[in-house]
Steps between C-alpha positions, in 0.01 A plus 500: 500500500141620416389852509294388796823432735655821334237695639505364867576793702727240775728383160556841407563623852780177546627608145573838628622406819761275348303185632511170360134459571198641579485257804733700688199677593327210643774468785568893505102495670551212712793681660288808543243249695704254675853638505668213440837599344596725871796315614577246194836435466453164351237422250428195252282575185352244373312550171744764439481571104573756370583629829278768547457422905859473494556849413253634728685340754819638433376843495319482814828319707816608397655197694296222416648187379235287260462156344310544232373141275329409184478329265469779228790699481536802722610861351623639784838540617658622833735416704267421767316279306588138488226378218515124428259338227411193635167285625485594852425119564829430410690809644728464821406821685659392825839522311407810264427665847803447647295321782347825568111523516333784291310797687211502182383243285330605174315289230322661210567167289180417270401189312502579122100498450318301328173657495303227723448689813561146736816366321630861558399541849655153545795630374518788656441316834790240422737820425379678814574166743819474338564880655360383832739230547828706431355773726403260754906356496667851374350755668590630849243461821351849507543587082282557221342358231298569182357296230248509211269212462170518258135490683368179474385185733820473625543851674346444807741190564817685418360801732504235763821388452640864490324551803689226705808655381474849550350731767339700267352441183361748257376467104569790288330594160703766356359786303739411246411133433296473186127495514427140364741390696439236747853545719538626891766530714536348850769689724630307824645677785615388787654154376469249806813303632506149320320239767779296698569167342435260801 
């Protein structure tokens, strides 16, 4: 790690804390703004590694249940935390759920960059539709969602999209992300009931 991440003041706050990353921040200030954690009980992490939103989580709802998935090992452990390190394309949430839709859906999965701002925004997007789709089958009429996604040409499509799922959409900078950074955060609240099947 360079001297330059050592002397982030958000890594050395998580290091203190007993965080596995300083991203924990990032959702700590979107639950300040859009409380979306009141009420979980059920919550599926996508993205999770190293767990960092995980713990936050935990802390904040003693009797949450969550089902957490990566592909990179997760360092967490509790006993409330079912972590599975899988593609999500080829995970069976209806059966990991116990046929039980989730309350909050959260995705802070990221392409590994490449440095060519439209490949990675591509990326991104692909990563962030991927997180649409299981909130759109796994998450309960009326819950929450959250999701990173990089600015790019595609944003204003996906904010469409969120905004035929969800009552209310917001995007979220936090004070924590890094300043060359090119990553937001879209919250949905309010997820509509699925349309009827005719």
């Amino acid at each position: 790690m360079s001297k330059h991440w050592n002397d982030d003041p958000f890594t050395k706050k998580a290091q203190n804390e007993g965080y596995e990353a300083r991203s924990v921040y990032k959702l700590e200030e979107i639950d300040r703004r859009e409380p979306i954690l009141k009420g979980a009980q059920r919550i599926i992490d996508l993205g999770a590694s190293p767990g960092s939103w995980a713990q936050y989580c935990l802390k904040k709802l003693p009797g949450c249940q969550i089902l957490a998935i990566d592909l990179s090992p997760l360092r967490v452990q509790d006993k409330r935390l079912t972590f599975v390190q899988a593609d999500i394309n080829e995970f069976n949430f209806t059966e990991a759920m116990g046929g039980h839709q989730a309350d909050l859906v959260l995705s802070d999965m990221a392409p590994k960059t490449s440095g060519i701002h439209d490949q990675d925004v591509a990326r991104s997007t692909d990563l962030a539709e991927m997180a649409l789709e299981v909130a759109k089958v796994h998450l309960k009429t009326g819950g929450s969602y959250v999701v990173k996604l990089f600015m790019g040409s595609s944003f204003e499509d996906y904010n469409k999209q969120m905004k035929s799922v969800f009552g209310q959409v917001r995007i979220i900078r936090p004070e924590s992300t890094r300043k060359h950074s090119r990553e937001i955060f879209l919250i949905g609240k309010n997820k509509r009931p699925a349309p009827i099947k005719i």
